[in-house]
C-alpha positions in Angstrom: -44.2 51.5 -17.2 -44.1 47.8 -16.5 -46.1 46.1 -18.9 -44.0 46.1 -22.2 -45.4 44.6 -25.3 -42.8 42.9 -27.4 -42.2 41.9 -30.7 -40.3 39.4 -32.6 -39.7 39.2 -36.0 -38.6 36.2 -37.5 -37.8 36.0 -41.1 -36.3 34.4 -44.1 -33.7 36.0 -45.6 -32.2 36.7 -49.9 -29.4 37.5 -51.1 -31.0 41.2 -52.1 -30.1 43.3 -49.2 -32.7 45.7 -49.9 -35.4 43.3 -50.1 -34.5 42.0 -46.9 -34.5 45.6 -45.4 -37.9 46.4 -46.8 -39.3 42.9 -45.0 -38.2 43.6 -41.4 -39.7 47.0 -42.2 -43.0 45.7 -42.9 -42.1 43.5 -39.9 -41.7 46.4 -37.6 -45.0 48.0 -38.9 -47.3 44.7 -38.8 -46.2 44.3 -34.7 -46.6 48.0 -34.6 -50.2 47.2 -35.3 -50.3 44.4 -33.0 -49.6 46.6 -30.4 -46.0 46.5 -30.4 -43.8 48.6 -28.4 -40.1 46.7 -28.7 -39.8 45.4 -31.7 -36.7 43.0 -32.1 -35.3 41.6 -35.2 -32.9 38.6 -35.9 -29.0 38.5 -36.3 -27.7 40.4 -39.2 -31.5 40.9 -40.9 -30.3 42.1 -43.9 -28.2 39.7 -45.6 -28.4 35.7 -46.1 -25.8 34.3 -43.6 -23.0 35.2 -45.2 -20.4 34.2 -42.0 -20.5 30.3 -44.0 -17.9 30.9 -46.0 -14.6 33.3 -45.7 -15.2 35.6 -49.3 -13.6 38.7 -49.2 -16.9 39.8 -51.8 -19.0 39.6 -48.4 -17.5 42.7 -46.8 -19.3 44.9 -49.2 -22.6 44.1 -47.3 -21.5 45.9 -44.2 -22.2 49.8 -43.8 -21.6 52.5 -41.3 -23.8 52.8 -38.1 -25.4 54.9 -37.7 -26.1 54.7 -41.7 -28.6 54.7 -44.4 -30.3 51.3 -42.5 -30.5 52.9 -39.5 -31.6 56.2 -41.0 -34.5 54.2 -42.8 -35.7 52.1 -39.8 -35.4 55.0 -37.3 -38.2 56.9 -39.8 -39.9 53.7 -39.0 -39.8 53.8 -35.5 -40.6 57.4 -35.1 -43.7 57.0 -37.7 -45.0 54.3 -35.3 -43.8 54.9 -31.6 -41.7 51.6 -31.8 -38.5 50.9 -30.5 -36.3 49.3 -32.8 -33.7 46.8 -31.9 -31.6 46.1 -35.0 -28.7 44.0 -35.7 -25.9 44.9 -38.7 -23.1 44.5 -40.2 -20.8 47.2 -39.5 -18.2 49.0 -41.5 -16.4 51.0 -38.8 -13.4 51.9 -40.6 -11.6 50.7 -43.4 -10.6 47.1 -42.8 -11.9 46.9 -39.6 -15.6 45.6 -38.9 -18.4 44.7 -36.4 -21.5 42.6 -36.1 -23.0 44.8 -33.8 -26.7 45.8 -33.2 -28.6 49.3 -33.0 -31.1 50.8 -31.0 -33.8 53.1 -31.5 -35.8 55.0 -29.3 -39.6 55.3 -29.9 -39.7 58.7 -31.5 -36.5 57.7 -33.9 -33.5 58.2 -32.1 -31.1 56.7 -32.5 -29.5 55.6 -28.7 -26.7 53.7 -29.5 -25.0 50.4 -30.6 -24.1 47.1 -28.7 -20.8 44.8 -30.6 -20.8 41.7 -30.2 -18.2 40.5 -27.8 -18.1 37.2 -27.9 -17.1 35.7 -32.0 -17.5 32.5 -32.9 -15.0 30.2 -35.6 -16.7 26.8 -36.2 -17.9 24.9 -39.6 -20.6 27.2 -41.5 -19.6 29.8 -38.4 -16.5 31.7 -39.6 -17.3 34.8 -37.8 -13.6 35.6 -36.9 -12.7 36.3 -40.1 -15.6 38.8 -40.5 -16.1 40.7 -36.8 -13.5 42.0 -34.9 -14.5 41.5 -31.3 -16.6 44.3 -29.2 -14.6 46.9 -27.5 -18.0 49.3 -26.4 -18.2 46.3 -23.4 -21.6 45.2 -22.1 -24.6 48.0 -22.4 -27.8 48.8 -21.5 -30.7 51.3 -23.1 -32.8 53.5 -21.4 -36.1 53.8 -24.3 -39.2 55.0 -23.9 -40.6 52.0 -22.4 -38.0 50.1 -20.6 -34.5 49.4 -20.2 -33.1 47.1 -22.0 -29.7 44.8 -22.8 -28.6 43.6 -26.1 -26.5 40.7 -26.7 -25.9 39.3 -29.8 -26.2 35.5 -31.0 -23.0 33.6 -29.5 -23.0 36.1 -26.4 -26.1 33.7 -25.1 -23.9 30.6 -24.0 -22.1 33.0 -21.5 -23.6 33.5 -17.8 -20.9 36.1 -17.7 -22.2 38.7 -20.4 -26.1 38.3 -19.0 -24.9 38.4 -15.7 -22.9 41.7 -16.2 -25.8 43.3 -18.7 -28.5 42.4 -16.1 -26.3 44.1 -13.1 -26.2 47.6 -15.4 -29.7 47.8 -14.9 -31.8 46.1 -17.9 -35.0 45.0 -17.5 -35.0 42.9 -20.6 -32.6 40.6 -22.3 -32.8 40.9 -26.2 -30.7 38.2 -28.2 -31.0 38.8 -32.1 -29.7 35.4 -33.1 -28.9 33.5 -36.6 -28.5 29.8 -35.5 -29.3 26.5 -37.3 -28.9 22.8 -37.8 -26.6 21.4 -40.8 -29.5 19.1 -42.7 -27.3 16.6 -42.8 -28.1 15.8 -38.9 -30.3 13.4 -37.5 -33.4 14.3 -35.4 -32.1 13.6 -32.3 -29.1 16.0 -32.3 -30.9 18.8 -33.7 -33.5 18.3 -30.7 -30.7 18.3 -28.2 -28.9 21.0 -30.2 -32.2 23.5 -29.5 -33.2 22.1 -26.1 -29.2 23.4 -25.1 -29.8 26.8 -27.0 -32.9 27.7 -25.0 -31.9 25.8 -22.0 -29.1 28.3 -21.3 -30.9 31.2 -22.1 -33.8 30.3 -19.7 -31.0 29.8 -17.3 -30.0 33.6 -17.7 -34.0 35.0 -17.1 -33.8 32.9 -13.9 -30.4 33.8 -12.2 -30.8 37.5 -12.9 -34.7 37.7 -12.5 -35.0 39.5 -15.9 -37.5 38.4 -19.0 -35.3 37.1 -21.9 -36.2 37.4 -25.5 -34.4 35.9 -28.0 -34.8 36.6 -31.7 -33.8 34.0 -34.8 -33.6 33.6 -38.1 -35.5 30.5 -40.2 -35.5 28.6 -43.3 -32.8 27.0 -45.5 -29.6 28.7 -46.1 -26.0 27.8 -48.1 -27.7 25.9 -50.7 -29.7 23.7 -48.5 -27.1 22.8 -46.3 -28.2 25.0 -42.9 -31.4 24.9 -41.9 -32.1 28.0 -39.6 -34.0 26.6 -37.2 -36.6 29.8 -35.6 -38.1 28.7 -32.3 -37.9 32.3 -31.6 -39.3 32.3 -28.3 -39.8 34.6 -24.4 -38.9 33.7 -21.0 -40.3 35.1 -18.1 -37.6 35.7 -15.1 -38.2 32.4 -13.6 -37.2 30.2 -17.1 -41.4 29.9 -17.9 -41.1 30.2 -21.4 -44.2 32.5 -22.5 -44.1 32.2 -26.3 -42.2 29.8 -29.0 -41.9 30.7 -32.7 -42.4 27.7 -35.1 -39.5 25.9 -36.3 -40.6 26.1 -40.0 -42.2 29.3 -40.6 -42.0 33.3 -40.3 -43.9 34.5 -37.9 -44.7 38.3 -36.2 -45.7 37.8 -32.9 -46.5 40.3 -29.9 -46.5 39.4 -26.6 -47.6 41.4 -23.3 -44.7 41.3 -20.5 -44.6 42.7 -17.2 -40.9 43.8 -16.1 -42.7 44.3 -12.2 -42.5 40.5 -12.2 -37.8 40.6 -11.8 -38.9 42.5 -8.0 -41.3 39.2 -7.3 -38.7 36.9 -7.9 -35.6 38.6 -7.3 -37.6 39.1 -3.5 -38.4 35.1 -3.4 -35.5 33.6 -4.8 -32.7 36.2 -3.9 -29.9 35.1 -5.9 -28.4 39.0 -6.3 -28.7 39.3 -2.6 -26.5 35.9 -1.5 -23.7 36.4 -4.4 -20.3 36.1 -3.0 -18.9 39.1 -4.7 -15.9 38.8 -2.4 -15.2 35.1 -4.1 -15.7 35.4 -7.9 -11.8 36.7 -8.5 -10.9 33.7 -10.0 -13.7 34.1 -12.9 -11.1 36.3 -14.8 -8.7 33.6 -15.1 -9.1 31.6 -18.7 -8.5 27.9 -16.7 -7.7 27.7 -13.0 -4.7 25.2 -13.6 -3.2 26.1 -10.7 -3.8 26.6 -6.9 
């Protein structure tokens, strides 16, 4: 199979975890019957964005995985022949936590998880104190209609974790995301902001050849203060961006890809056949300070 229709849900979020459960459920079902077969949902889908401020209270939103999210949205994906990528909070022992993302095959199974590796710490970003970093390195999933990479939000801005996902074999880059602009910004910043957020991304479909697909969250968050900014949107593997969600508004939206299109331009622009594997050594250095 080659031509993969995908789905991206992006959402507002409430503080009622439930609520916000039941909503990328109806989500799931309303691309389902768009045709859906991937259905992608937004960085930690469950929750408001809690990560804005460090409150001990917030760890009671995270759960096992798999666990009684994952139980309800693989029923989901089984009931509609939809793979489900979702991305949680998770509780993996006591004291010790993940932001990581599930997957679920078409019939409901449930394949596996992706943590993020990469954790921010900036203003209104306090992940760190939240998410210990991934330790299940970079992964791909073989589902019923292609194989796919997950990265998570902050993973985008590195060449190195697309790079490495894209050599293991996916097809299709998914990045659930949850990403805004503080409203006290001008225009212009949050324009150059967004244009950098894509821009990099698109970068990563056209040195690896692969489709990107890069879920967010929208609306206003922390009290008016964040704006989550959507533009949801695909790339096709040569940075051609297919679709862009609104910045204002939810949207559902399907969209037809064809994963034979990496062979076109991997063949045409052969950027995995002229890397200098031999050279990149010095990549795993944190600054080259020295000769």
């Amino acid at each position: 199979m080659t031509k993969v229709k995908v789905g991206l849900v992006q959402n507002t979020c409430v503080a009622d975890k439930q609520e916000n459960l039941e909503k990328a459920i109806s989500g799931i079902k309303k691309g389902a019957a768009q045709g859906a077969q991937i259905v992608c949902l937004q960085e930690l889908f469950t929750s408001l964005y809690f990560c804005d401020t460090e409150d001990y209270d917030n760890f009671a939103l995270a759960e096992a995985i798999p666990g009684p999210s994952t139980d309800a949205l693989c029923e989901v994906a089984a009931a509609h022949g939809v793979v489900v990528i979702a991305s949680l909070f998770e509780k993996r022992a006591q004291g010790l936590y993940h932001n990581t993302t599930a997957v679920i095959d078409a019939d409901g199974t449930y394949l596996g998880k992706y943590r993020k590796m990469h954790i921010p710490d900036d203003p209104a970003y306090y992940e760190k104190f939240y998410f210990t970093p991934g330790d299940l390195g970079y992964k791909v999933f073989r589902t019923r209609y292609a194989t796919i990479g997950v990265l998570i939000c902050w993973d985008q801005w590195y060449p190195e974790a697309a790079r490495i996902t894209s050599l293991m074999g996916a097809e299709i880059l998914f990045y659930p995301t949850a990403i805004g602009w503080a409203t006290s910004q001008d225009e212009d910043t949050n324009t150059e902001q967004y244009n950098a957020w894509q821009t990099i991304q698109r970068s990563h479909a056209v040195a690896n050849g692969v489709h990107v697909v890069s879920v967010n969250r929208v609306g206003y968050e922390q009290d008016g203060a964040m704006k989550f900014w959507g533009g949801s949107f695909i790339s096709n593997p040569f940075g051609t961006v297919l679709y862009q969600a609104s910045h204002e508004d939810e949207e559902i939206v399907v969209h037809e890809i064809n994963t034979a299109k990496s062979d076109v331009y991997r063949t045409h622009w052969p950027f995995l056949r002229d890397r200098r594997i031999d050279s990149y050594q010095p990549i795993t250095r944190r600054f080259i300070d020295e000769s």
